[in-house]
VOMAR-112777 format. One line per field, with one value per atom (N, C-alpha, C): x, y, z; residue in three letters; residue number from 1; atom name. Coordinates in nm, 4 decimals, m for minus. Each point is the difference from the previous one (the first is absolute). Layout:
u = X/...
v = Y/...
w = Z/...
r = ala/...
k = NUM/...
a = CA/...
This chain:
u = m3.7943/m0.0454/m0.1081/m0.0902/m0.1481/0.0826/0.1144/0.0751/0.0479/0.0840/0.0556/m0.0950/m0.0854/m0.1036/m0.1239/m0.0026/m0.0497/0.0464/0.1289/0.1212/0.0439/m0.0630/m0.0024/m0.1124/m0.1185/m0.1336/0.0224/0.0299/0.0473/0.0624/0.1249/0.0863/m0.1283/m0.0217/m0.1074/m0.0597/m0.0769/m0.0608/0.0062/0.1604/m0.0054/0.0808/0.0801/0.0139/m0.0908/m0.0684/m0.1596/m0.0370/m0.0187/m0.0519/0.1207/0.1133/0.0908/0.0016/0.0284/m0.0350/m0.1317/m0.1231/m0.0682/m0.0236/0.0076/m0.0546/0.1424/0.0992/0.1242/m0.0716/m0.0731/m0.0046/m0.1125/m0.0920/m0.0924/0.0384/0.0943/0.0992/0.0096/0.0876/0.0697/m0.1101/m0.1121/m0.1086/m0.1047/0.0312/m0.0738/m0.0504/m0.1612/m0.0059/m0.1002/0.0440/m0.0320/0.0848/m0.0092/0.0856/0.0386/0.0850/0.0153/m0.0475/m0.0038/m0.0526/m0.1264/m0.0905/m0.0030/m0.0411/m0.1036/m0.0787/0.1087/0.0133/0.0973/0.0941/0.0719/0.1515/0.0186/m0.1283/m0.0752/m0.0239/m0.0790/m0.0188/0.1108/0.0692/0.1013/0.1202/m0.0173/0.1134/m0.0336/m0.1456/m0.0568/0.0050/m0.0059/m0.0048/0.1476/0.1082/0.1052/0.0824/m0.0886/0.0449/m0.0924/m0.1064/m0.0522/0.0846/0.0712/0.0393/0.1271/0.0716/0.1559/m0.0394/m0.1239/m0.0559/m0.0040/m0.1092/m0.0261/0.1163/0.1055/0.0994/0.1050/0.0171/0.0332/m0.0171/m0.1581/m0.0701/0.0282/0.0082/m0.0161/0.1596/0.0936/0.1081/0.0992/m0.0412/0.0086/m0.0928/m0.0969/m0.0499/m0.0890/m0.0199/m0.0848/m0.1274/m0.0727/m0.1152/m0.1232/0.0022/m0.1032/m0.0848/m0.0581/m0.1514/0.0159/0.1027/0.0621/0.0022/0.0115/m0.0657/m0.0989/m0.0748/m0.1804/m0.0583/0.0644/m0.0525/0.0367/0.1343/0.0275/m0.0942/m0.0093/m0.0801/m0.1073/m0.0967/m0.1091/m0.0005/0.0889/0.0637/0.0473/0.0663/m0.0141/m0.1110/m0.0984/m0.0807/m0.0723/m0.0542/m0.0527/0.0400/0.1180/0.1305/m0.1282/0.0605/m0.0505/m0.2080/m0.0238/m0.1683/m0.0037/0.0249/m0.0226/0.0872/0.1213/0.0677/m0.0244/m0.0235/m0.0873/0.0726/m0.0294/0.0217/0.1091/0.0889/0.1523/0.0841/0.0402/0.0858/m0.0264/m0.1196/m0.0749/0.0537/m0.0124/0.0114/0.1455/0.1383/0.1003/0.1015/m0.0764/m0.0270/m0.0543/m0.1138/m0.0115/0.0850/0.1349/0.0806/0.0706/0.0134/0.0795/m0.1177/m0.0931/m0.1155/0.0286/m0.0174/m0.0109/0.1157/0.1176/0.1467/0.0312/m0.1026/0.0115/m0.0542/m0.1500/m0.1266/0.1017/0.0114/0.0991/0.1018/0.0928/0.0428/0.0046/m0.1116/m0.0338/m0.1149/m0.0133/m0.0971/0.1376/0.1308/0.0857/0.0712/m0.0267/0.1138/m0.0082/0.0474/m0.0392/m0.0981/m0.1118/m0.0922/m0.0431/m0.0239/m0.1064/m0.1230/0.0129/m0.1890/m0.0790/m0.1217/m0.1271/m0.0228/m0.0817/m0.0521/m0.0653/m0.0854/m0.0830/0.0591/0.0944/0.1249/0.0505/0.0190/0.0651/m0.1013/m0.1252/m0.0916/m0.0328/0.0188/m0.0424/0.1041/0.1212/0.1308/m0.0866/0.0209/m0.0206/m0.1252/m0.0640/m0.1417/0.0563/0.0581/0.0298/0.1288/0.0434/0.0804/m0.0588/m0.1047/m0.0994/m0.0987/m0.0824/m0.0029/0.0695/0.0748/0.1352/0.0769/0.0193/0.0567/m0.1945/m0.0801/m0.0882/m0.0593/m0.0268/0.0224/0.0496/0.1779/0.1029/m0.0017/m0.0412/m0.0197/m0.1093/m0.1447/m0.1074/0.0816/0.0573/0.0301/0.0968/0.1023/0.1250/m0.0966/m0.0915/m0.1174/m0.0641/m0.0567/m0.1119/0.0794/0.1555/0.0577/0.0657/0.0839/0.0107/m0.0843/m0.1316/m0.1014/m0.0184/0.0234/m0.0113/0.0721
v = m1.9036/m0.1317/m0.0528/0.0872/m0.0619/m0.0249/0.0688/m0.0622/m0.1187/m0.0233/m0.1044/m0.1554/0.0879/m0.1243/m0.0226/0.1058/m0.0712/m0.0761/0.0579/m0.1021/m0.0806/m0.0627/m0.1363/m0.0944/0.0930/m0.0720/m0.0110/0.0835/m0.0097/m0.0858/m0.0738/m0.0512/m0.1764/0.0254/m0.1616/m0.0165/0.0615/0.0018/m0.0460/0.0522/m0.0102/m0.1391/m0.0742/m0.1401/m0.0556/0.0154/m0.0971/0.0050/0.1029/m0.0190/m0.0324/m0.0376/m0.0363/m0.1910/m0.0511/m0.1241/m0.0792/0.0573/m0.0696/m0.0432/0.0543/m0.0511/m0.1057/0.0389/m0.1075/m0.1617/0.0250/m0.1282/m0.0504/0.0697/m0.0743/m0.0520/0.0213/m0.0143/m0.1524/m0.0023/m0.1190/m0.0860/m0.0045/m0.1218/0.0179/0.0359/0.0212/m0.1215/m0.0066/m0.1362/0.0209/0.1132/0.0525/0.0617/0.0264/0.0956/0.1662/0.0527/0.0950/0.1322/m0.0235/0.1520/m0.0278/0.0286/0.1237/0.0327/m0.0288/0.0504/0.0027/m0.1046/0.0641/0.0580/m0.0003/0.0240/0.1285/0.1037/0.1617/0.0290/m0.1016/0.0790/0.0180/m0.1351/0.0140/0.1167/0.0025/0.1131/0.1604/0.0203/0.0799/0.0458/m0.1184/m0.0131/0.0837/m0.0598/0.0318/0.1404/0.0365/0.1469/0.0940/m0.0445/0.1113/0.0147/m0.1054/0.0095/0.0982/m0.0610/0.1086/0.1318/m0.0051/0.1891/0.0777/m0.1069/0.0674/0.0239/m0.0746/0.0039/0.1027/0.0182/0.1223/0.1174/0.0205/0.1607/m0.0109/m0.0579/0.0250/0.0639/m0.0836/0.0260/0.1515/0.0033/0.1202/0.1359/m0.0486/0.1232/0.0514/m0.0531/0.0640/m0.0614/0.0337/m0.0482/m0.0601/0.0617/0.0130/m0.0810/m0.0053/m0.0629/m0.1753/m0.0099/m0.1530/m0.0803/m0.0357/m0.0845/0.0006/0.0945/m0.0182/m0.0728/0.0583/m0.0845/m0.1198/m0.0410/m0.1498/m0.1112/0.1121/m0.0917/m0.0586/0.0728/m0.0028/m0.0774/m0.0770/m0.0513/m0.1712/0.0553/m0.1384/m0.0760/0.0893/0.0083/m0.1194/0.0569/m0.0911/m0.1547/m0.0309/m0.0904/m0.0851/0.0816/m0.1056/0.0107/0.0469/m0.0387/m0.1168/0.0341/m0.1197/m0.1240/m0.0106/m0.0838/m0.0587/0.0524/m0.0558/m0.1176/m0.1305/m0.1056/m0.0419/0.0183/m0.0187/0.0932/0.1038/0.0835/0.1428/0.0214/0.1014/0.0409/m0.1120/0.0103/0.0050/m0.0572/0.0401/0.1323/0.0589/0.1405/0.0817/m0.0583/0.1395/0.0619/m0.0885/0.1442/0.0964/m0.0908/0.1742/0.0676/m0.0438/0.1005/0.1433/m0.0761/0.0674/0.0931/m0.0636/0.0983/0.0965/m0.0003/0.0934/0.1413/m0.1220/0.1594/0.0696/m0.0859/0.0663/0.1055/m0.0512/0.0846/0.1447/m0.0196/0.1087/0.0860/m0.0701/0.1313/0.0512/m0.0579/0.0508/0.1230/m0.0405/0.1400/0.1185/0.1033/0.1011/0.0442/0.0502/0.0107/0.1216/0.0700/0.1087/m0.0304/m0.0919/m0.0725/m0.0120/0.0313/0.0136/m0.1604/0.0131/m0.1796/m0.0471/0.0952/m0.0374/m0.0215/0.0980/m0.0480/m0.1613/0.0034/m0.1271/m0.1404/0.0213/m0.0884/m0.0293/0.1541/m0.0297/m0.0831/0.0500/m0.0901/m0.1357/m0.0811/m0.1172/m0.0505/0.0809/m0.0936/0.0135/0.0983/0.0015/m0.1352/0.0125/m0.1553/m0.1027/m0.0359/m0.1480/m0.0047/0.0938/0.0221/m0.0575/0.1080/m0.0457/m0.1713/m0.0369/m0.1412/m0.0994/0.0621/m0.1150/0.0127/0.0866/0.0652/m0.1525/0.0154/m0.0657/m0.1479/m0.0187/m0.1512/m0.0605/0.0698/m0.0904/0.0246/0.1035/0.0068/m0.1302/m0.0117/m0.1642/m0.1285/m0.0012/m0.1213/0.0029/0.0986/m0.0069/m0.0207/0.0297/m0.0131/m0.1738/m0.0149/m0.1081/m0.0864/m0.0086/m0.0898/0.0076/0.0971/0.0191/m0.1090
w = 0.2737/0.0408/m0.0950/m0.0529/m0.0765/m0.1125/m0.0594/m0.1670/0.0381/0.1379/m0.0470/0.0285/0.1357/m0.0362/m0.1663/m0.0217/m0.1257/m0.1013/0.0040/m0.0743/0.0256/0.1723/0.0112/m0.0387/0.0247/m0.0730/m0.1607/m0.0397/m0.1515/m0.0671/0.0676/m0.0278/0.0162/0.1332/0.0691/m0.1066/m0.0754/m0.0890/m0.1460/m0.0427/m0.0887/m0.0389/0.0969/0.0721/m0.0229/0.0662/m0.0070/m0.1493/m0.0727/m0.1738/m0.0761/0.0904/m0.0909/0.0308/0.1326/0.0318/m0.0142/0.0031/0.0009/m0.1662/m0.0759/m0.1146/m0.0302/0.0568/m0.0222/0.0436/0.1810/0.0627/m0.1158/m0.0855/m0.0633/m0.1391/m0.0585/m0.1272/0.0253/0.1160/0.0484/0.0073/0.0318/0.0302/m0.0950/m0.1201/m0.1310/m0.0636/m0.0411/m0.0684/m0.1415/m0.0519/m0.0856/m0.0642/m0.1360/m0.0759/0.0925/m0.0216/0.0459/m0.0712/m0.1485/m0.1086/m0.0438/m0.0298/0.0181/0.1487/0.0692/0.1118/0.1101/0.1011/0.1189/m0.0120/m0.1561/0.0304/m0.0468/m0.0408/m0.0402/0.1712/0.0326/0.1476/0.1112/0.0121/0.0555/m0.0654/m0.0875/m0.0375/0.0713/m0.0266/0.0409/0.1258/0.1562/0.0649/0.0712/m0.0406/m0.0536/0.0179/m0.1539/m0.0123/0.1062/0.0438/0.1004/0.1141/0.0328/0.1267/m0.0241/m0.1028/m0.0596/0.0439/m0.1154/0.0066/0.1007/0.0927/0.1284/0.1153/m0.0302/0.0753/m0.0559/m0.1066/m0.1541/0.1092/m0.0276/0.0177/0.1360/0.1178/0.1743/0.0123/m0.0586/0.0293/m0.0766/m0.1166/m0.0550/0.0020/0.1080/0.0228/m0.0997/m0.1001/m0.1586/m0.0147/m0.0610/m0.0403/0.1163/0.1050/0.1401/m0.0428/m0.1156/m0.0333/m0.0411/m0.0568/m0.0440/0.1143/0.1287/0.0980/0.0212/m0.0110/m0.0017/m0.1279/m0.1300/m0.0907/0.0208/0.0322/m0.0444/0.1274/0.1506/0.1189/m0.0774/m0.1367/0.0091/m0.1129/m0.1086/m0.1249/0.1403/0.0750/0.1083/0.0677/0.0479/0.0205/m0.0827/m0.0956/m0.1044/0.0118/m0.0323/0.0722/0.1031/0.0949/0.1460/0.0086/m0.1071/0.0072/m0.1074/m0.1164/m0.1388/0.0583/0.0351/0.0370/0.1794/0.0367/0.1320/0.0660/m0.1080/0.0622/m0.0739/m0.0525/m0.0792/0.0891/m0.0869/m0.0049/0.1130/0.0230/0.0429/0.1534/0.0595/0.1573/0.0067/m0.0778/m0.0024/m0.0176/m0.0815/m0.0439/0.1113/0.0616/0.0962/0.0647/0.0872/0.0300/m0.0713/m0.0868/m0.1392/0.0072/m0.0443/m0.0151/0.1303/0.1133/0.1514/0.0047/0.0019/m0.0447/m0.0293/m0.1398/m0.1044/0.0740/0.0256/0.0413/0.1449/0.0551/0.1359/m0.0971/m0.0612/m0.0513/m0.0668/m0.0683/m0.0544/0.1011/0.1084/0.1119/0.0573/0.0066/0.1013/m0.1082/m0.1197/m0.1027/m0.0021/m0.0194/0.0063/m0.1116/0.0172/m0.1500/m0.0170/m0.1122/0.0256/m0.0563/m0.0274/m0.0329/0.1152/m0.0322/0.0884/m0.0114/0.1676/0.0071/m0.1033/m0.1068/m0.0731/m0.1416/0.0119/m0.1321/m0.0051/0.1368/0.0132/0.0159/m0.0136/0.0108/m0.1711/m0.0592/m0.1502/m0.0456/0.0282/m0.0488/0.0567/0.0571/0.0735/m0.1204/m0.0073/m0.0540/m0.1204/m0.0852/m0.1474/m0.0171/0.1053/m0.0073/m0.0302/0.1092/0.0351/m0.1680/m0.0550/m0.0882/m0.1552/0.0277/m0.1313/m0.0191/0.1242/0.0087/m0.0082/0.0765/m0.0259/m0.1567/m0.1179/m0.1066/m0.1049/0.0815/m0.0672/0.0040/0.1552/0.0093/m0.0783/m0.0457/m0.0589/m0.1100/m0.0881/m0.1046/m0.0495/0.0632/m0.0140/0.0242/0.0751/m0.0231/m0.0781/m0.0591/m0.1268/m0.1132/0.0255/m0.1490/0.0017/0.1213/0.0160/m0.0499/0.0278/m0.1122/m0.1092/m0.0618/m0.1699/m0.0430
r = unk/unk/unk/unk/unk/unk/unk/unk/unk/unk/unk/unk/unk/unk/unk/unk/unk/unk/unk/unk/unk/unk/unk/unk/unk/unk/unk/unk/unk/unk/unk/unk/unk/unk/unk/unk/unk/unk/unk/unk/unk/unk/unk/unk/unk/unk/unk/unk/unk/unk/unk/unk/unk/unk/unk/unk/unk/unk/unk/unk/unk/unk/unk/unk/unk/unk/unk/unk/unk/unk/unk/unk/unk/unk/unk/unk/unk/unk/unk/unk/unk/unk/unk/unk/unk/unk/unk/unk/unk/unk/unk/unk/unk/unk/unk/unk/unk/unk/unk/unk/unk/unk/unk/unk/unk/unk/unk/unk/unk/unk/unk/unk/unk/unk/unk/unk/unk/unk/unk/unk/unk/unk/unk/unk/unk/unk/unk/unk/unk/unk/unk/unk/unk/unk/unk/unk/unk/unk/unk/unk/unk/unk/unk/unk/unk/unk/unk/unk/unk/unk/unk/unk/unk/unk/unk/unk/unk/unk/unk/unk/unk/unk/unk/unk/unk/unk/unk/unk/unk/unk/unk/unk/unk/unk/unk/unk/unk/unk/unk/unk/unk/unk/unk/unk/unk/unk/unk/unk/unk/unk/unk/unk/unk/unk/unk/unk/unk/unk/unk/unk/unk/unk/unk/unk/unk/unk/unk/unk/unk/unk/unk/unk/unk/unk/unk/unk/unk/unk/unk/unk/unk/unk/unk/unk/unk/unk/unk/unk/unk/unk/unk/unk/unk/unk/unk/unk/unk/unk/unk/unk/unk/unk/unk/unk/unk/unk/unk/unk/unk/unk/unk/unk/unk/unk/unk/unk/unk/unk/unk/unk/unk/unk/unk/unk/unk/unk/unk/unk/unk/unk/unk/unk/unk/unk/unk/unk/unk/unk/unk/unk/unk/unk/unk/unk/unk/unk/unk/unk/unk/unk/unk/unk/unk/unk/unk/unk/unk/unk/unk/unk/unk/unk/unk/unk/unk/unk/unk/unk/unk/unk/unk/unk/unk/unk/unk/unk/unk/unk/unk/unk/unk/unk/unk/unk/unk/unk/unk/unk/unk/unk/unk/unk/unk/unk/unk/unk/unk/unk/unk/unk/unk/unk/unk/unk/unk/unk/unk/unk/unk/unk/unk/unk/unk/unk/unk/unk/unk/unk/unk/unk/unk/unk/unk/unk/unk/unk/unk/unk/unk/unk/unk/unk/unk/unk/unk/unk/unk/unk/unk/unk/unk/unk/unk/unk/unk/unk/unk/unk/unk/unk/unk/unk/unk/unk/unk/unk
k = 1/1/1/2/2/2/3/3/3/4/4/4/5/5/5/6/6/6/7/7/7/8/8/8/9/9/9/10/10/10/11/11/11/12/12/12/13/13/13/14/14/14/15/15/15/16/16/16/17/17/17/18/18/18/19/19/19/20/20/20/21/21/21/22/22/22/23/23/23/24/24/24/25/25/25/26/26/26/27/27/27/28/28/28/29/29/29/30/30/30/31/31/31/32/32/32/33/33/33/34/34/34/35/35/35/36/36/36/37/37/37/38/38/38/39/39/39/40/40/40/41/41/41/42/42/42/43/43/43/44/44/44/45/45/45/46/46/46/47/47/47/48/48/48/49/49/49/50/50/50/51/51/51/52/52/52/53/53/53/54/54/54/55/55/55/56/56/56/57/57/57/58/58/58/59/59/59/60/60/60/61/61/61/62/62/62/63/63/63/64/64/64/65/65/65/66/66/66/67/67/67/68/68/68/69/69/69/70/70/70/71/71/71/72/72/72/73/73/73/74/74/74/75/75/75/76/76/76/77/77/77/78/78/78/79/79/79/80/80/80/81/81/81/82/82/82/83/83/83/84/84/84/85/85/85/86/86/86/87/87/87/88/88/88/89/89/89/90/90/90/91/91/91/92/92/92/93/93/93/94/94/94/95/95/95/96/96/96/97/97/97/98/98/98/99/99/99/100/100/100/101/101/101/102/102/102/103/103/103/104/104/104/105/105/105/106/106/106/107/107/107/108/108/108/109/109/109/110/110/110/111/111/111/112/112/112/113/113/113/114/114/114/115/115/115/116/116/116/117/117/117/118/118/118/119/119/119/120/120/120/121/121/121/122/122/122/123/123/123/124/124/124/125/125/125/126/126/126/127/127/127/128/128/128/129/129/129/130/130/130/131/131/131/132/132/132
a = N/CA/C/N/CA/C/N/CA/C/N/CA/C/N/CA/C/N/CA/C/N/CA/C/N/CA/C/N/CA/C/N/CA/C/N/CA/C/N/CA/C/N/CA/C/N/CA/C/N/CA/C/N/CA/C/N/CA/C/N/CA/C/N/CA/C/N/CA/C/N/CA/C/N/CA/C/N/CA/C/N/CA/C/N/CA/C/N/CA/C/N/CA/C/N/CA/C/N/CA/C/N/CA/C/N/CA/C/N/CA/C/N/CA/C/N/CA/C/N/CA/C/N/CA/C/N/CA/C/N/CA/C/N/CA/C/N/CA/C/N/CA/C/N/CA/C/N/CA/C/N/CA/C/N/CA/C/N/CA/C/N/CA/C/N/CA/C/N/CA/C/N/CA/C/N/CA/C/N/CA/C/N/CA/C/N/CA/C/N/CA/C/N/CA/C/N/CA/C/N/CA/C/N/CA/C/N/CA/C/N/CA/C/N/CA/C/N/CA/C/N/CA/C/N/CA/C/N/CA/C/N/CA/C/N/CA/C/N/CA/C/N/CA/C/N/CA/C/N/CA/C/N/CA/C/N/CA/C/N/CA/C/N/CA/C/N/CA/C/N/CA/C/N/CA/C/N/CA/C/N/CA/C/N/CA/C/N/CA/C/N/CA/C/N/CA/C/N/CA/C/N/CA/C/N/CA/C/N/CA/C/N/CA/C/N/CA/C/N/CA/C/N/CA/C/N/CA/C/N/CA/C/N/CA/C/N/CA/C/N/CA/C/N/CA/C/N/CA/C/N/CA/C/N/CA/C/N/CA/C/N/CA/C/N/CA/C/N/CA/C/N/CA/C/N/CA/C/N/CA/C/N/CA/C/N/CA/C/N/CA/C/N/CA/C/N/CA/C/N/CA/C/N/CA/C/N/CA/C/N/CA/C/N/CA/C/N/CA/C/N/CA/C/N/CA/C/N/CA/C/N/CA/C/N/CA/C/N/CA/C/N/CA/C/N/CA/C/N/CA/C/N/CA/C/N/CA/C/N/CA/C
């Protein structure tokens, strides 16, 4: 029962990072490259991934990183994109508490922050260059 419900959160999830950056494409009033159309891609592939690793059973730690790579997502983006995103975000983390893991809570907290980290890292980095 906890696989196939995670592989329903998994799936919710990865829907949501697949539609929402679609519904914001569509009502675009800006160029799409470089900035949204890096994040939205991004957005994107986390959800694939996270829906990837839940369903194949591999890589335990890849929904914690990507919650915490989303994460980022629904704080910087807040008032856009952010609050749309939170249920993939939620999905995911459901997901990956329901998988089977042998990671310790604290494994899985480092995953999470080395995510939030790494993506917030990435995001000043595409703005600071974006201005060059």
């Amino acid at each position: 029962m906890k696989r196939y419900l995670s592989g329903v959160f998994a799936f919710a999830g990865a829907a949501n990072c697949v539609f929402v950056p679609l519904l914001f494409v569509a009502n675009l009033q800006q160029p799409l490259f470089p900035q949204p159309g890096l994040y939205f891609a991004e957005i994107t592939a986390s959800g694939l991934l996270g829906f990837a690793s839940i369903v194949r059973q591999r890589a335990t730690w890849l929904p914690w990183f990507l919650t915490g790579v989303l994460l980022v997502f629904n704080v910087l983006g807040a008032w856009s994109i952010g609050l749309w995103l939170l249920p993939a975000t939620l999905c995911i983390l459901g997901a990956g508490l329901l998988v089977e893991s042998p990671l310790s809570p604290f494994q899985k907290m480092g995953y999470l922050g080395v995510g939030l980290l790494a993506q917030g890292v990435l995001m000043q980095a595409w703005i600071v260059l974006d201005g060059i």
